[in-house]
C-alpha positions in Angstrom: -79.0 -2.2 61.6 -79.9 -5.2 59.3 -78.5 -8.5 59.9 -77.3 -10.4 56.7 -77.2 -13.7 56.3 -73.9 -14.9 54.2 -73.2 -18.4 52.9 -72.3 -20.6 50.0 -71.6 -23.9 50.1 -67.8 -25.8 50.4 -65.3 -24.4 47.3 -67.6 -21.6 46.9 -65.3 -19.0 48.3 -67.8 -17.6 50.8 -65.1 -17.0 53.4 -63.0 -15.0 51.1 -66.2 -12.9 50.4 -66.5 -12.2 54.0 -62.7 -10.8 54.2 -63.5 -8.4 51.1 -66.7 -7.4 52.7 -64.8 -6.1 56.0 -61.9 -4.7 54.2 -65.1 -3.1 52.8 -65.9 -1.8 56.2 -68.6 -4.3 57.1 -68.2 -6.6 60.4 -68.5 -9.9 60.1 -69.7 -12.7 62.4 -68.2 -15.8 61.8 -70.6 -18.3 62.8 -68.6 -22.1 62.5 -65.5 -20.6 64.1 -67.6 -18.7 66.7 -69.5 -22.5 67.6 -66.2 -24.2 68.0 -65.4 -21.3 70.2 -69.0 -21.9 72.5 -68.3 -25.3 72.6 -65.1 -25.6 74.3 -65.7 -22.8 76.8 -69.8 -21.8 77.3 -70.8 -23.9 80.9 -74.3 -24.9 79.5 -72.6 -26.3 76.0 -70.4 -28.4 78.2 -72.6 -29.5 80.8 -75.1 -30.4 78.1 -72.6 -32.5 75.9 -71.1 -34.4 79.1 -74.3 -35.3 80.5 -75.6 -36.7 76.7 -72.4 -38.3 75.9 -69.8 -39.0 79.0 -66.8 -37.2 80.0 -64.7 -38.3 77.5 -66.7 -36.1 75.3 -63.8 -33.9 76.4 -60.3 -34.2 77.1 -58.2 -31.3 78.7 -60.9 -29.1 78.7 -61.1 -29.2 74.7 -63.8 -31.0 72.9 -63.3 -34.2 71.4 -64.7 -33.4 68.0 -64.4 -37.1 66.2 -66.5 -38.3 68.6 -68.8 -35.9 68.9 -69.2 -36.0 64.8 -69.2 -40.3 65.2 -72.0 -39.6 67.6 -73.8 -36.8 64.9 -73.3 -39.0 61.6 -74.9 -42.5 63.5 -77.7 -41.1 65.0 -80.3 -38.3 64.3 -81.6 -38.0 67.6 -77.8 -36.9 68.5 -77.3 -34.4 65.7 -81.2 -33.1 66.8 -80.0 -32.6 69.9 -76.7 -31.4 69.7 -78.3 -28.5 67.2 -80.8 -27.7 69.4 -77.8 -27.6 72.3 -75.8 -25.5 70.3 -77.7 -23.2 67.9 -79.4 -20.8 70.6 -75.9 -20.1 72.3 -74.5 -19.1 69.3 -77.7 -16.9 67.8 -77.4 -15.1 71.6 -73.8 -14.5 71.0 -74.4 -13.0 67.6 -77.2 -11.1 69.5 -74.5 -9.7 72.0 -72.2 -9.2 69.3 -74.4 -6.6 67.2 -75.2 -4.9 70.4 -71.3 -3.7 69.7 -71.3 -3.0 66.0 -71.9 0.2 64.3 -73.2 0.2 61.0 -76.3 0.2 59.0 -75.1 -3.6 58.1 -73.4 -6.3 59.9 -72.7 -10.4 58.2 -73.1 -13.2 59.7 -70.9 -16.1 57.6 -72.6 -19.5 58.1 -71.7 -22.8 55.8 -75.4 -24.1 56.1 -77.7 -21.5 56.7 -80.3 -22.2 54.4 -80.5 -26.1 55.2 -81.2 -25.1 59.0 -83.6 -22.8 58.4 -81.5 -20.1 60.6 -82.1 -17.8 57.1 -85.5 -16.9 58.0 -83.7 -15.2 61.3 -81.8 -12.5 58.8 -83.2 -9.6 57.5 -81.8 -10.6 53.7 -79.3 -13.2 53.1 -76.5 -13.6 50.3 -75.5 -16.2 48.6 -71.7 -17.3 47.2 -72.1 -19.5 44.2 -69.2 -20.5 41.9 -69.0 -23.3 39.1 -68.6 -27.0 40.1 -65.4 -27.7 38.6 -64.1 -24.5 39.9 -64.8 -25.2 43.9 -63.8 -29.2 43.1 -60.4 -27.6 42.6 -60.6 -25.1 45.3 -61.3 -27.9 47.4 -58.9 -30.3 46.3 -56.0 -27.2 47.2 -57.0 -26.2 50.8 -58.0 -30.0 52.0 -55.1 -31.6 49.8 -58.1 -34.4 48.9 -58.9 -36.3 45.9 -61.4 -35.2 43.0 -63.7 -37.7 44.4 -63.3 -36.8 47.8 -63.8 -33.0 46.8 -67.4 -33.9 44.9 -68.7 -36.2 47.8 -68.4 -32.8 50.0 -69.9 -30.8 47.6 -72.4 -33.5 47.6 -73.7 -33.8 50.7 -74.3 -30.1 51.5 -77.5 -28.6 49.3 -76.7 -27.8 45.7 -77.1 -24.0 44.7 -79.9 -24.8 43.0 -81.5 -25.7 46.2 -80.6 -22.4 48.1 -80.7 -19.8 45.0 -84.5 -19.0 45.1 -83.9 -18.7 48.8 -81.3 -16.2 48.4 -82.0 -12.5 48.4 -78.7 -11.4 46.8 -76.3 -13.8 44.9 -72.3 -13.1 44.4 -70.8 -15.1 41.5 -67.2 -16.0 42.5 -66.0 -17.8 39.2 -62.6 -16.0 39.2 -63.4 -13.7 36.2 -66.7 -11.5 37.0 -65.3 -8.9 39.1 -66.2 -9.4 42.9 -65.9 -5.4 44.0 -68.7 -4.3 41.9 -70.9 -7.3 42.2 -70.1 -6.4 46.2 -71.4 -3.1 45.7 -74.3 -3.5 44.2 -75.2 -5.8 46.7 -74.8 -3.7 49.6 -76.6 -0.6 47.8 -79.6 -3.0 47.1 -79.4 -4.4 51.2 -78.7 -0.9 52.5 -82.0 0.5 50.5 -84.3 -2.8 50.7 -87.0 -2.5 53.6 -86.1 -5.0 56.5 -87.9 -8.4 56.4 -88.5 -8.6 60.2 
């Protein structure tokens, strides 16, 4: 089984990609929603996040997520340590997860993969690119935001320029290059590729 890592960054359409890829037959491991998951109900996630930042880190057993990100965006020793809380749970819980799939590949969708670093743990990784313009709108639909508002998120994530040479496979998602066969040639190149690790 090879583990693929699959990201793009906000607008790009990566999540869409990772609903064709199971209607495809492929599971998919959705790594953000997974984490929120972990960090309302995993014991050492809790414990951890209470004894760093008070009890009112929670309220009714659900995480107070504005002020854990208040806490994340004003200090770097915070966001350090709430990665370093948080990442291993999740990477075991992916673990467990493959234990139960059966094909030759299995996806894990993650917004930042490349800017972590958690890339190098997949045995190829694909990217989801799509033209600026094109995700400002995307975002400016789903998040109901401003044009401004839409570029200053695109903005502070890595630019595709950034994570392209990083990238095993890339999937253009501009609306008009179909996505089925750019799909398919990506998983005939992953399923015959040797595995990095």
């Amino acid at each position: 089984m090879k583990r693929i890592g699959l990201t793009g960054g906000i607008g790009s359409g990566k999540s869409y990609i990772a609903g064709v890829l199971e209607k495809m037959g492929y599971p998919v491991y959705y790594s953000d929603e997974q984490a929120k998951v972990l960090t309302d109900t995993h014991p050492e996630i809790r414990a951890g996040l209470i004894s760093r930042f008070g009890t009112s880190i929670y309220s009714e057993g659900i995480l107070n997520r504005k002020e854990l990100a208040a806490h994340i965006f004003n200090s770097e020793s915070d966001r350090i340590f709430v990665n370093q809380l948080i990442h291993p749970v999740v990477r075991a819980d992916f673990d467990r997860w493959c234990a139960e799939q059966h094909t030759a590949l299995v996806f894990n969708e993650a917004a930042i993969l490349f800017e972590t670093g958690a890339y190098q743990q997949f045995d190829a990784t694909v990217l989801v690119i799509a033209p600026l313009e094109t995700r400002i709108e995307r975002i400016m639909q789903r998040d109901r935001c401003t044009h401004g508002q839409a570029e200053a998120r695109i903005k502070s994530q890595w630019s595709d320029e950034q994570k392209m040479p990083l990238a095993t496979c890339i999937v253009m998602n501009d609306g008009t290059i179909p996505l089925l066969s750019q799909l398919e040639g990506v998983i005939a190149s992953l399923s015959t590729a040797k595995k990095a690790r």
